[in-house]
PAKOL-104921 format. One record per atom (N, C-alpha, C, O, CB): residue number from 1; residue in three letters; atom name; x, y, z. Coordinates in nm, 2 decimals, m for minus. Glycine has a CB too. Example, Ala and Ser with C-alpha at 12.3 -4.5 7.8 and 13.67 -1.06 7.14 Angstrom:
<pts>
+-----+-----+----+--------+--------+--------+
|   i |  aa | at |      u |      v |      w |
+-----+-----+----+--------+--------+--------+
|   1 | ala |  N |   1.32 |  m0.57 |   0.78 |
|   1 | ala | CA |   1.23 |  m0.45 |   0.78 |
|   1 | ala |  C |   1.32 |  m0.33 |   0.78 |
|   1 | ala |  O |   1.42 |  m0.33 |   0.85 |
|   1 | ala | CB |   1.13 |  m0.45 |   0.90 |
|   2 | ser |  N |   1.28 |  m0.22 |   0.71 |
|   2 | ser | CA |   1.37 |  m0.11 |   0.71 |
|   2 | ser |  C |   1.29 |   0.00 |   0.79 |
|   2 | ser |  O |   1.34 |   0.11 |   0.80 |
|   2 | ser | CB |   1.41 |  m0.06 |   0.57 |
+-----+-----+----+--------+--------+--------+
</pts>
This chain:
<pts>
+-----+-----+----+--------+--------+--------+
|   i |  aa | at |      u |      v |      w |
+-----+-----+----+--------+--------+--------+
|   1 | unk |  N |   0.08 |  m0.12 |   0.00 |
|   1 | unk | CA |   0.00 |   0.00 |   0.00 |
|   1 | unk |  C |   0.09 |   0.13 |   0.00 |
|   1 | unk |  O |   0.06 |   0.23 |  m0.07 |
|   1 | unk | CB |  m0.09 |   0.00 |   0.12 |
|   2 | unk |  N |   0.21 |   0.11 |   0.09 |
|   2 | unk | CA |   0.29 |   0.23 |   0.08 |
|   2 | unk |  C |   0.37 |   0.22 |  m0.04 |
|   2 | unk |  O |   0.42 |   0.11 |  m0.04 |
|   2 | unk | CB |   0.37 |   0.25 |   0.20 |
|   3 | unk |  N |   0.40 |   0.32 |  m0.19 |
|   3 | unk | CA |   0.47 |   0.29 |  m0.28 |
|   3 | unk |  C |   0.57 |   0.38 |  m0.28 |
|   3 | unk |  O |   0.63 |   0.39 |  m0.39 |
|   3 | unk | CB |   0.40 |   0.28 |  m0.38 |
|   4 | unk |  N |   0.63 |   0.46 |  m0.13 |
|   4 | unk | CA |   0.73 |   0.59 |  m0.16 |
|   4 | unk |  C |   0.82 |   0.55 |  m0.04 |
|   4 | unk |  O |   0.78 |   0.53 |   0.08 |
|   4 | unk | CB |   0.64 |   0.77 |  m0.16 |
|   5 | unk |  N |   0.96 |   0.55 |  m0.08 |
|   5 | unk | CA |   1.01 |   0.57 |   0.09 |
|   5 | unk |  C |   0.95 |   0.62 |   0.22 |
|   5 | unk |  O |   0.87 |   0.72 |   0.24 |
|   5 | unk | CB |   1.11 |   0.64 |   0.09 |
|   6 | unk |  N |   1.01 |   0.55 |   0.31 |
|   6 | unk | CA |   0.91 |   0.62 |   0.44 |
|   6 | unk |  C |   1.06 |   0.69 |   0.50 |
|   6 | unk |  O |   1.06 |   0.80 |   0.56 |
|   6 | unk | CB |   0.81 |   0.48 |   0.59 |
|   7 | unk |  N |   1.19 |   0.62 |   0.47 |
|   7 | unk | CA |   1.26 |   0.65 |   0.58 |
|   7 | unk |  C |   1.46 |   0.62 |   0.43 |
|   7 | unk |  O |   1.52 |   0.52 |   0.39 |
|   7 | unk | CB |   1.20 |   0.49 |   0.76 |
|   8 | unk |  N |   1.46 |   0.75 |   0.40 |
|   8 | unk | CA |   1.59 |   0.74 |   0.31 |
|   8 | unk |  C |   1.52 |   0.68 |   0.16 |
|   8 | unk |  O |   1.41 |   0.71 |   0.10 |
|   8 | unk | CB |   1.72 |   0.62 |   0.40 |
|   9 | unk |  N |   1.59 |   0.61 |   0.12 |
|   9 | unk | CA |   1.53 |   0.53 |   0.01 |
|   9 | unk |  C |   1.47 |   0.40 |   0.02 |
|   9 | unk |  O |   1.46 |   0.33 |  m0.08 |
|   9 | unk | CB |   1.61 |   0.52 |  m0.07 |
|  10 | unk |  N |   1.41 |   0.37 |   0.16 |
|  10 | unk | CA |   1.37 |   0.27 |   0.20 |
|  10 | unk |  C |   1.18 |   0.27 |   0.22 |
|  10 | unk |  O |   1.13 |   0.38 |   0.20 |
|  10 | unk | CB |   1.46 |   0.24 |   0.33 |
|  11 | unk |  N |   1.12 |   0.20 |   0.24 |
|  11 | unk | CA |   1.00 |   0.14 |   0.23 |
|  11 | unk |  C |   0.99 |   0.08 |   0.38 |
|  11 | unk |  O |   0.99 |  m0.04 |   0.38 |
|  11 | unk | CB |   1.00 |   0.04 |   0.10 |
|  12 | unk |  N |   0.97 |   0.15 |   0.51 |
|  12 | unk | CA |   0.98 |   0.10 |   0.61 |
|  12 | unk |  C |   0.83 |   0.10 |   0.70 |
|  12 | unk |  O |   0.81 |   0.04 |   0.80 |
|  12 | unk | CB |   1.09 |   0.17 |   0.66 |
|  13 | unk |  N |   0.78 |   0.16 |   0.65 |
|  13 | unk | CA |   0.67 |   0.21 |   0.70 |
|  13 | unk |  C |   0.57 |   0.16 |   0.66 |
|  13 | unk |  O |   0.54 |   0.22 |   0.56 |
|  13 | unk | CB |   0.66 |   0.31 |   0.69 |
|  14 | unk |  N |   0.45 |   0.06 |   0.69 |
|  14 | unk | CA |   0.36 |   0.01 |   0.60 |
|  14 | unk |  C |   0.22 |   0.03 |   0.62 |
|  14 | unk |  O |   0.18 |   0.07 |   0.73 |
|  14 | unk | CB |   0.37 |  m0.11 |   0.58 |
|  15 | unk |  N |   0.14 |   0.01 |   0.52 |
|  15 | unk | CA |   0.02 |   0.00 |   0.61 |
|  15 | unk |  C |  m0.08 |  m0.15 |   0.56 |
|  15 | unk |  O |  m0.09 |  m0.18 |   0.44 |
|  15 | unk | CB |  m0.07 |   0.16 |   0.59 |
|  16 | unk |  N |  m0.12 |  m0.21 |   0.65 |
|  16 | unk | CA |  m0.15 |  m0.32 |   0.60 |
|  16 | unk |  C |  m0.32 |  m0.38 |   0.68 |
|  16 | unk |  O |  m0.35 |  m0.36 |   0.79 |
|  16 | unk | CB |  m0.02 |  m0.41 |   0.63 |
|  17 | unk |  N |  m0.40 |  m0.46 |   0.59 |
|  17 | unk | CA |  m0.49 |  m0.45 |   0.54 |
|  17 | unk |  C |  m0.57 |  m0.59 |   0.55 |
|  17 | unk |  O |  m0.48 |  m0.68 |   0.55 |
|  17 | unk | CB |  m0.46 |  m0.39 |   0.43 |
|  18 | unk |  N |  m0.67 |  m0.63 |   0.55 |
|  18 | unk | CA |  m0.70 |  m0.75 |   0.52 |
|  18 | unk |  C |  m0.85 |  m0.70 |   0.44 |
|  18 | unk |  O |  m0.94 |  m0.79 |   0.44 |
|  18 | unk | CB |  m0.71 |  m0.85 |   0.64 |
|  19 | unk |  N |  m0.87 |  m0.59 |   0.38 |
|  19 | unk | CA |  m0.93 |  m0.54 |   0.31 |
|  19 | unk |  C |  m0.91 |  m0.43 |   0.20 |
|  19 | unk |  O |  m0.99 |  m0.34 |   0.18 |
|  19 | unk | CB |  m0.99 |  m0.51 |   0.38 |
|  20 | unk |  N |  m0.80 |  m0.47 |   0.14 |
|  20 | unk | CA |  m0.78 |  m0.38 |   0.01 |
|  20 | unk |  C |  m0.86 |  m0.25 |  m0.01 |
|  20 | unk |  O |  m0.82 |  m0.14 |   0.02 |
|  20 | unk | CB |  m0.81 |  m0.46 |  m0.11 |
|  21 | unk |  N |  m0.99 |  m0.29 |  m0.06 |
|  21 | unk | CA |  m1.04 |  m0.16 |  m0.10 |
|  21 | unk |  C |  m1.12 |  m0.08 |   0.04 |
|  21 | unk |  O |  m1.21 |   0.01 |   0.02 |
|  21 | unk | CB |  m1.16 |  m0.20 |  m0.23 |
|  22 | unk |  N |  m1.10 |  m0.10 |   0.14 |
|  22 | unk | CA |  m1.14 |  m0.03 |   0.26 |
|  22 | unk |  C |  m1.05 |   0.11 |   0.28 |
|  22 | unk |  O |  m1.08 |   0.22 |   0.32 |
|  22 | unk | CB |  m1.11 |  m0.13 |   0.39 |
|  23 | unk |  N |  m0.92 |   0.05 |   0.21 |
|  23 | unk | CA |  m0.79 |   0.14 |   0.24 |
|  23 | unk |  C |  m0.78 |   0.25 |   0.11 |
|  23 | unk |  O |  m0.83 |   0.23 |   0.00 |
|  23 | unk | CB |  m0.64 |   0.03 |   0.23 |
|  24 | unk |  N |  m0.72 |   0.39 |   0.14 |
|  24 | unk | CA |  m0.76 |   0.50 |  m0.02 |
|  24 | unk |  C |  m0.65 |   0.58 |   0.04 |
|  24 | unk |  O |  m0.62 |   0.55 |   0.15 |
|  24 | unk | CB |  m0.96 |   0.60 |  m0.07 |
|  25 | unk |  N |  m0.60 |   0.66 |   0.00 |
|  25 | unk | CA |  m0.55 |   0.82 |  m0.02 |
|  25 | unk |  C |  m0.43 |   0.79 |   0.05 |
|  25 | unk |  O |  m0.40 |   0.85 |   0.15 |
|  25 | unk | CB |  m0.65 |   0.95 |   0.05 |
|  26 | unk |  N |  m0.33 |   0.68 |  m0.02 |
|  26 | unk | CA |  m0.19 |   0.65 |   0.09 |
|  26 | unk |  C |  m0.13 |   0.76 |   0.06 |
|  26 | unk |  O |  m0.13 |   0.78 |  m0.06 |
|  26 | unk | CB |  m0.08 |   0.50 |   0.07 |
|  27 | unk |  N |  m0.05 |   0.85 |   0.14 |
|  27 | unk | CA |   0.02 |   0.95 |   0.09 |
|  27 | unk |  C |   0.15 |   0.92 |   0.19 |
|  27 | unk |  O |   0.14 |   0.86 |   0.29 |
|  27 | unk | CB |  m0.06 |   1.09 |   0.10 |
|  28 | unk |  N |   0.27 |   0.97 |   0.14 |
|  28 | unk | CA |   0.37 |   0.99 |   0.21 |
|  28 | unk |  C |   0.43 |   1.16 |   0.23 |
|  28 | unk |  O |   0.46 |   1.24 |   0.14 |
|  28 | unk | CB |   0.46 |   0.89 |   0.14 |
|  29 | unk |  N |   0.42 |   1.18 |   0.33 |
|  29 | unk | CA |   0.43 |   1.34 |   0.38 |
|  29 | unk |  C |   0.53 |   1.33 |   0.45 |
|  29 | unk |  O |   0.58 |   1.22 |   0.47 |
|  29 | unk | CB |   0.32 |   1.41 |   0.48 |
|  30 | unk |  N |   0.60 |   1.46 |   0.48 |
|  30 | unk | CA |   0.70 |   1.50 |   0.52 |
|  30 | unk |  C |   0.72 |   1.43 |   0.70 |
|  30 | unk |  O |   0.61 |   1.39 |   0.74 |
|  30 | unk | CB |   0.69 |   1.66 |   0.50 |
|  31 | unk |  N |   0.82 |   1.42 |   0.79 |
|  31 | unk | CA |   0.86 |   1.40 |   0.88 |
|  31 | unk |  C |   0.78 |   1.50 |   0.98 |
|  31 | unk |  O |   0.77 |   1.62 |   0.99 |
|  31 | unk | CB |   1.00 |   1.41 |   0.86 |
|  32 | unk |  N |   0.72 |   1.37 |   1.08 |
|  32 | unk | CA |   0.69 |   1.47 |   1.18 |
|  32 | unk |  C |   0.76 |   1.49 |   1.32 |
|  32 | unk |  O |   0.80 |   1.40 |   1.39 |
|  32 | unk | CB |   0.56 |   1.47 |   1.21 |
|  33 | unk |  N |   0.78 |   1.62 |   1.34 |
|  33 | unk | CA |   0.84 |   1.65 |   1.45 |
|  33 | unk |  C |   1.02 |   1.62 |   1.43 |
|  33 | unk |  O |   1.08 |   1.69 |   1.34 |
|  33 | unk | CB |   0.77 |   1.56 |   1.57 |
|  34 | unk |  N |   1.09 |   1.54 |   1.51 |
|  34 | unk | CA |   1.22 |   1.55 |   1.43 |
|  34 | unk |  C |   1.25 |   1.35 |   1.42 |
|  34 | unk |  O |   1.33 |   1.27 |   1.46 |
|  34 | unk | CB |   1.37 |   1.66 |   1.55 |
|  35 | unk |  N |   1.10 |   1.34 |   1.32 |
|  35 | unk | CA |   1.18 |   1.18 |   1.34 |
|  35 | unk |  C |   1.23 |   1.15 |   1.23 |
|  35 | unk |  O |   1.24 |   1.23 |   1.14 |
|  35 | unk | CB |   1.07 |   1.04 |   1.38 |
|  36 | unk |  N |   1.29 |   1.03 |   1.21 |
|  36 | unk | CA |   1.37 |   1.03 |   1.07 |
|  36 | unk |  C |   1.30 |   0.92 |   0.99 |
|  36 | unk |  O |   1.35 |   0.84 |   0.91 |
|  36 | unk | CB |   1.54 |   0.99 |   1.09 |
|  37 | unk |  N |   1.15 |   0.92 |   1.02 |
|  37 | unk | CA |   1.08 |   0.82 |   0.92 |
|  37 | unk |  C |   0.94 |   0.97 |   0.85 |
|  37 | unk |  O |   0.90 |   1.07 |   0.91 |
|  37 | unk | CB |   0.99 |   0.64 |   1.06 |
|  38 | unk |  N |   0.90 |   0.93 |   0.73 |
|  38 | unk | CA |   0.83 |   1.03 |   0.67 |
|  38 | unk |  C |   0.68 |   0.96 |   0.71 |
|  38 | unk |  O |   0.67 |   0.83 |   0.70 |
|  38 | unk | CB |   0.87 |   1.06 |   0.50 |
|  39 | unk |  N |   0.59 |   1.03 |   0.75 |
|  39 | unk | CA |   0.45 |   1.08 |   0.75 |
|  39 | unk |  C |   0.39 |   0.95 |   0.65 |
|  39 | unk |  O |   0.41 |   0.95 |   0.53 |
|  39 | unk | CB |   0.43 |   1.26 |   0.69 |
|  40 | unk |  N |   0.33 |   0.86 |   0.71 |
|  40 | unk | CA |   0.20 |   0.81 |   0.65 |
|  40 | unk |  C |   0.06 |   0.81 |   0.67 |
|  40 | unk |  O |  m0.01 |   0.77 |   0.77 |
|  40 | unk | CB |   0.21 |   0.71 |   0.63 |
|  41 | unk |  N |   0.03 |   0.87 |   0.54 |
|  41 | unk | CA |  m0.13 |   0.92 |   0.57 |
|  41 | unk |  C |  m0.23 |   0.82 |   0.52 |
|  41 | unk |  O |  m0.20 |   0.77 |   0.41 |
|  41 | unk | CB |  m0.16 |   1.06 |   0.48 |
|  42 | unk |  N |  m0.31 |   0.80 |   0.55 |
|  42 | unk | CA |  m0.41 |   0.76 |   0.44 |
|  42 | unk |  C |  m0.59 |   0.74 |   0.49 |
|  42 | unk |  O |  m0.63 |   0.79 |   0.60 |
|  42 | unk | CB |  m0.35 |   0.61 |   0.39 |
|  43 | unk |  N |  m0.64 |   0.71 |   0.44 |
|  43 | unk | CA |  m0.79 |   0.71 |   0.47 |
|  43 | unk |  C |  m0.86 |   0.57 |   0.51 |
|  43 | unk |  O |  m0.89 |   0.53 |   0.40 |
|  43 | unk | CB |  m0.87 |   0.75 |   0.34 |
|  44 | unk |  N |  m0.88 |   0.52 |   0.57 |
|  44 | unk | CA |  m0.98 |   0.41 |   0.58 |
|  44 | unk |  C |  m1.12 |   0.38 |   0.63 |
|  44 | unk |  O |  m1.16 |   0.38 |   0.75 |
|  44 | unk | CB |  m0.94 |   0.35 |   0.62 |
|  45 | unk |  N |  m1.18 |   0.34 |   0.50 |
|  45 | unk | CA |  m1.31 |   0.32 |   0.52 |
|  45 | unk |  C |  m1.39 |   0.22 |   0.65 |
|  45 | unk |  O |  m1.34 |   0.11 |   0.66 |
|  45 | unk | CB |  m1.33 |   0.27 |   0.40 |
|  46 | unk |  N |  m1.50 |   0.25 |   0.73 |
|  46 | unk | CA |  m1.55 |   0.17 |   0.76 |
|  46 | unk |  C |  m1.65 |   0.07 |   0.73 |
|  46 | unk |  O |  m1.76 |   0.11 |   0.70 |
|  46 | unk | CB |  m1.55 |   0.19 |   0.81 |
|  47 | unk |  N |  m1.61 |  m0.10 |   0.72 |
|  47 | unk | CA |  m1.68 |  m0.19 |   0.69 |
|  47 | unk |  C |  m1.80 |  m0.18 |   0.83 |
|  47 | unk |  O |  m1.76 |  m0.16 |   0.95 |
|  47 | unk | CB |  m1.57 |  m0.32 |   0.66 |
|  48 | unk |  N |  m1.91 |  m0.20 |   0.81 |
|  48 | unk | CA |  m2.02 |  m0.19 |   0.91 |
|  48 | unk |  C |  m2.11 |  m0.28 |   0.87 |
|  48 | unk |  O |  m2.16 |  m0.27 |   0.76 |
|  48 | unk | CB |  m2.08 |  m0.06 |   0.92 |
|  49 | unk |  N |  m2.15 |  m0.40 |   0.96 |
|  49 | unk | CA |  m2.16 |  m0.48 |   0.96 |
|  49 | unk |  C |  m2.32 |  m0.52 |   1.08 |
|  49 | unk |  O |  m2.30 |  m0.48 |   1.20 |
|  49 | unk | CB |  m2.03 |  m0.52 |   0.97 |
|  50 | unk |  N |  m2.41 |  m0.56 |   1.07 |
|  50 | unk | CA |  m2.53 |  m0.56 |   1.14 |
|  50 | unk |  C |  m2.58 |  m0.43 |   1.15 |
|  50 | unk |  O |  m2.53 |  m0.34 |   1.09 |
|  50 | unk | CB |  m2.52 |  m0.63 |   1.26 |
|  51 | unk |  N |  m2.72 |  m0.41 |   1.27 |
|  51 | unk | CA |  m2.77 |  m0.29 |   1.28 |
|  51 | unk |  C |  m2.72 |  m0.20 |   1.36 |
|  51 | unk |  O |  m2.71 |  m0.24 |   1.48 |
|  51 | unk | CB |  m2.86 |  m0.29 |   1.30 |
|  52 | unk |  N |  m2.68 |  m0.03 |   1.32 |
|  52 | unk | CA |  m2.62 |   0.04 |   1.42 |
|  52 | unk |  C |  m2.65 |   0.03 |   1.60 |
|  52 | unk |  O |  m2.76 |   0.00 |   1.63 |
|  52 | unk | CB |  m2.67 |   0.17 |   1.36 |
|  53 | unk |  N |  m2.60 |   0.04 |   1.66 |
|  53 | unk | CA |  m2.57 |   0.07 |   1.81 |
|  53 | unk |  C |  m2.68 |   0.17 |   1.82 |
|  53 | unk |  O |  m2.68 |   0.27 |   1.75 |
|  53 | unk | CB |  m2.40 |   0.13 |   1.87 |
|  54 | unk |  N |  m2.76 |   0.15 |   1.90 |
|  54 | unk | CA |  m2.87 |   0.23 |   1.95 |
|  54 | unk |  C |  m2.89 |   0.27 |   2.08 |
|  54 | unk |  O |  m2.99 |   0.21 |   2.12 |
|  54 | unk | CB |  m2.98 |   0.18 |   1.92 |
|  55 | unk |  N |  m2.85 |   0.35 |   2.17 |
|  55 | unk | CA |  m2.82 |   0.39 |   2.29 |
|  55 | unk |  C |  m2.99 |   0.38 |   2.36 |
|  55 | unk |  O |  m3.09 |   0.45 |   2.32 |
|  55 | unk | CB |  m2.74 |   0.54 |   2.28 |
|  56 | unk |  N |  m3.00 |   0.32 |   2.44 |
|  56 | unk | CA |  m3.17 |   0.31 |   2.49 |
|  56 | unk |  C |  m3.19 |   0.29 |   2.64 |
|  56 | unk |  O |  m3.09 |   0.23 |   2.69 |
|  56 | unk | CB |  m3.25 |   0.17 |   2.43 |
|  57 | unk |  N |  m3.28 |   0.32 |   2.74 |
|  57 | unk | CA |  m3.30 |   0.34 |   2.86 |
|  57 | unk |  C |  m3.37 |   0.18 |   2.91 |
|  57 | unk |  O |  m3.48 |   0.13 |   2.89 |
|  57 | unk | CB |  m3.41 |   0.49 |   2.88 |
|  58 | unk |  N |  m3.26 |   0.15 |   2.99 |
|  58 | unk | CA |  m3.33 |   0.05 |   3.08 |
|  58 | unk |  C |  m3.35 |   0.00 |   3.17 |
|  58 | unk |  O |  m3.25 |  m0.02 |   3.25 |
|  58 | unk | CB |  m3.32 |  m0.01 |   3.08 |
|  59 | unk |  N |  m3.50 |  m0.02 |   3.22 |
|  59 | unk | CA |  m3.55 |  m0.03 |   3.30 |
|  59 | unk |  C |  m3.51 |  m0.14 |   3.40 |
|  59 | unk |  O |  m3.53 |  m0.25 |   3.34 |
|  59 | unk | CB |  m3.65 |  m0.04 |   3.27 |
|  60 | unk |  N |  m3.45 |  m0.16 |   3.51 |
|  60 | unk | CA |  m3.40 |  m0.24 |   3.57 |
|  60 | unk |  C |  m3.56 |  m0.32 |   3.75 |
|  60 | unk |  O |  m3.55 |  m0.34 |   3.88 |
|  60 | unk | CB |  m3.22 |  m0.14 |   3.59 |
|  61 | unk |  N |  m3.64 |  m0.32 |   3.68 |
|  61 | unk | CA |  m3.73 |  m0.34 |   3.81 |
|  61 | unk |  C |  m3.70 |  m0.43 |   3.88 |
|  61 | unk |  O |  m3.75 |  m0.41 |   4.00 |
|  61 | unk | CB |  m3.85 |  m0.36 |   3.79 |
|  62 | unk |  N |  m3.65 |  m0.54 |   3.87 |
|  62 | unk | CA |  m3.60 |  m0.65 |   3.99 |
|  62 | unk |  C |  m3.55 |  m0.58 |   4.09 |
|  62 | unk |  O |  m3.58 |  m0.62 |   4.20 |
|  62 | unk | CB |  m3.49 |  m0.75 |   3.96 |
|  63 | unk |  N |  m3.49 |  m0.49 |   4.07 |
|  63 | unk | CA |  m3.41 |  m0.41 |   4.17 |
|  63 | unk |  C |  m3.46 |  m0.27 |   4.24 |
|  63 | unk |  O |  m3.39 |  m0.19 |   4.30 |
|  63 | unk | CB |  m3.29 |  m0.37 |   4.08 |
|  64 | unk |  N |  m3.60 |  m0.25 |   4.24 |
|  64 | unk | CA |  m3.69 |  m0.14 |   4.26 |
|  64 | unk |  C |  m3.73 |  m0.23 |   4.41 |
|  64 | unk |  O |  m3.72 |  m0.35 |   4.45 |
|  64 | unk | CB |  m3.83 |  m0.10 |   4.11 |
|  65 | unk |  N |  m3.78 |  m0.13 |   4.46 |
|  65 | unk | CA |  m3.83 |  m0.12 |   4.63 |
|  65 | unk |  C |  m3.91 |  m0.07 |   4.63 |
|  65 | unk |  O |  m3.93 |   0.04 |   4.68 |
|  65 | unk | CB |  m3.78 |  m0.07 |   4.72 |
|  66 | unk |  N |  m4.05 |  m0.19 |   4.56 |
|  66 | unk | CA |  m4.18 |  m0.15 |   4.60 |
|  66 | unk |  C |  m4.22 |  m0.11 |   4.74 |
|  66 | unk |  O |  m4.28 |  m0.01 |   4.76 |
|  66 | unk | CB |  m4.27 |  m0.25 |   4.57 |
|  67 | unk |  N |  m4.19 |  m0.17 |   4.82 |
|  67 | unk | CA |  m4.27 |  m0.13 |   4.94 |
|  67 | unk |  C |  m4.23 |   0.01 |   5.03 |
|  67 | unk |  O |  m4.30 |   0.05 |   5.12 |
|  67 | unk | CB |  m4.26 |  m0.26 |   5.03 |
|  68 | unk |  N |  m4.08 |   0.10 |   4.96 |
|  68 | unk | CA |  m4.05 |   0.17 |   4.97 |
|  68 | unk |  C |  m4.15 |   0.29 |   4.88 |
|  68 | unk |  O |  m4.20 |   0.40 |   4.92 |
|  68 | unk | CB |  m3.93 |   0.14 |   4.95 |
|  69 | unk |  N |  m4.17 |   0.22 |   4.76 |
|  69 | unk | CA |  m4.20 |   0.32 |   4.68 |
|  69 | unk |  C |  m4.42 |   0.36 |   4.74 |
|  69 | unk |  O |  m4.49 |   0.46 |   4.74 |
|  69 | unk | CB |  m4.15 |   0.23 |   4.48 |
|  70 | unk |  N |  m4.44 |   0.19 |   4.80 |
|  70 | unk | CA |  m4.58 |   0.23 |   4.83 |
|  70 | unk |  C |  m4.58 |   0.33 |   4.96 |
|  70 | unk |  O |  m4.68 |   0.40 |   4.98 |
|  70 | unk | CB |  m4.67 |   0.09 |   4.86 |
|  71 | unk |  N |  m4.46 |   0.34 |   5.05 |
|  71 | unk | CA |  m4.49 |   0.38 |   5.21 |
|  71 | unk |  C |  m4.49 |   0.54 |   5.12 |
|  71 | unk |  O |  m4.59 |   0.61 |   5.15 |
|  71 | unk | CB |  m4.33 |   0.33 |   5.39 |
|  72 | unk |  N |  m4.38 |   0.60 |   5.03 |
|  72 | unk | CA |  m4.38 |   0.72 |   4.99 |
|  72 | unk |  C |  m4.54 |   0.76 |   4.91 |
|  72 | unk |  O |  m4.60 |   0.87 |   4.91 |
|  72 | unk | CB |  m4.23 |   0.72 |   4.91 |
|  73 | unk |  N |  m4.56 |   0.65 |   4.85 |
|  73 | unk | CA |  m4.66 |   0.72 |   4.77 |
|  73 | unk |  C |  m4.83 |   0.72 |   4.87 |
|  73 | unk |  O |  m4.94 |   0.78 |   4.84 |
|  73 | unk | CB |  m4.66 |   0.62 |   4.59 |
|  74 | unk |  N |  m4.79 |   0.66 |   4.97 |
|  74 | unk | CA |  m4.93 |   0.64 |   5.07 |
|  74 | unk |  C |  m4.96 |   0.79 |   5.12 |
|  74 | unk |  O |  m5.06 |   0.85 |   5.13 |
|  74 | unk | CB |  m4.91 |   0.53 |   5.21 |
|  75 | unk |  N |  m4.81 |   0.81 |   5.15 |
|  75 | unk | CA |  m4.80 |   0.95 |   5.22 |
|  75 | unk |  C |  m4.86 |   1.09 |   5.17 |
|  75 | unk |  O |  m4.86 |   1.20 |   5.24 |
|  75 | unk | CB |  m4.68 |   0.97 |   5.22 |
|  76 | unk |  N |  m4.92 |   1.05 |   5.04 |
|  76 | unk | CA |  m4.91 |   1.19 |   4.91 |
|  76 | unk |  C |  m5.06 |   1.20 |   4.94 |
|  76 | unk |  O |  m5.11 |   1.09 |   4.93 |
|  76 | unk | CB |  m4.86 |   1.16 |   4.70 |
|  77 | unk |  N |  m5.15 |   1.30 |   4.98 |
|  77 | unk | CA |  m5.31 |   1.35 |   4.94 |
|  77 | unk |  C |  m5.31 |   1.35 |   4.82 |
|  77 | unk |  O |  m5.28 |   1.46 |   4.76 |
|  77 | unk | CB |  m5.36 |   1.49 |   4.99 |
|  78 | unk |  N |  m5.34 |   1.27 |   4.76 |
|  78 | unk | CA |  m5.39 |   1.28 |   4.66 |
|  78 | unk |  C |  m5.54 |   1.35 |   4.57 |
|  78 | unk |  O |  m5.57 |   1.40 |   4.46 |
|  78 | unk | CB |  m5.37 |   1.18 |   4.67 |
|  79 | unk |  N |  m5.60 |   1.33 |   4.69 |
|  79 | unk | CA |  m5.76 |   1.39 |   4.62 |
|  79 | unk |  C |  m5.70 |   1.58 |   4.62 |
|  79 | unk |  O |  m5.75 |   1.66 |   4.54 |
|  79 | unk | CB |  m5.95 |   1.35 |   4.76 |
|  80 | unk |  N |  m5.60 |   1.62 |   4.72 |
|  80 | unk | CA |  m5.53 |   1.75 |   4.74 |
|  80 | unk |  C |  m5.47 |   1.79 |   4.62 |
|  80 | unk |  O |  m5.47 |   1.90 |   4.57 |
|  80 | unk | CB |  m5.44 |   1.74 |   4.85 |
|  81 | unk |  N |  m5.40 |   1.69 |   4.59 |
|  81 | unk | CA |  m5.31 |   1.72 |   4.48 |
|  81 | unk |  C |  m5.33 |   1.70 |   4.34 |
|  81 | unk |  O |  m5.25 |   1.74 |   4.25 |
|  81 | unk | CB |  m5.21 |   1.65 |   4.50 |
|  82 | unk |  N |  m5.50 |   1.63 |   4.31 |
|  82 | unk | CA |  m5.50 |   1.62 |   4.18 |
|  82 | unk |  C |  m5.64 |   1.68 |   4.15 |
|  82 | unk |  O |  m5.71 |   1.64 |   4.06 |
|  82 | unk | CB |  m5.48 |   1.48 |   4.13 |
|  83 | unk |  N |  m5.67 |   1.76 |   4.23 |
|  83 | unk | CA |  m5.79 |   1.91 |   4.26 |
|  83 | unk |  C |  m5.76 |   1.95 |   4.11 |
|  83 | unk |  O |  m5.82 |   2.05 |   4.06 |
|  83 | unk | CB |  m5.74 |   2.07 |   4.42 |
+-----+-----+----+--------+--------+--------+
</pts>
């Protein structure tokens, strides 16, 4: 995938793949910072595979404290509060 030296006239740098066409825009760029291997860039696509990740609220009631939740709600006037 890389076709330009990375490092002098050498080819050191690679990028590698088990998806050919996933991979696009290999570029070889200048040195970053003060290293003595050149910059590889490139793009890769994502393969996506079943239905997106859907973030959703769950209810966990096994773990709720009815009889907590009845002593609080006994406590409420209701005929007061829904006047």
């Amino acid at each position: 995938m890389v076709g330009l030296p990375t490092r002098e006239d050498n080819v050191l740098d690679l990028v590698i793949t088990s998806h050919l066409l996933l991979m696009s825009q290999v570029n070889v760029a200048q040195p970053f910072a003060n290293s003595d291997h050149f910059l590889v860039d490139f793009t890769a696509e994502q393969m996506f595979e079943g239905k997106p990740y859907t973030r959703r609220k769950v209810c966990l009631w096994d773990g709720a404290d009815f009889d907590a939740m009845w002593m609080y709600l006994s406590q409420i006037d209701w005929n007061v509060l829904c006047r």
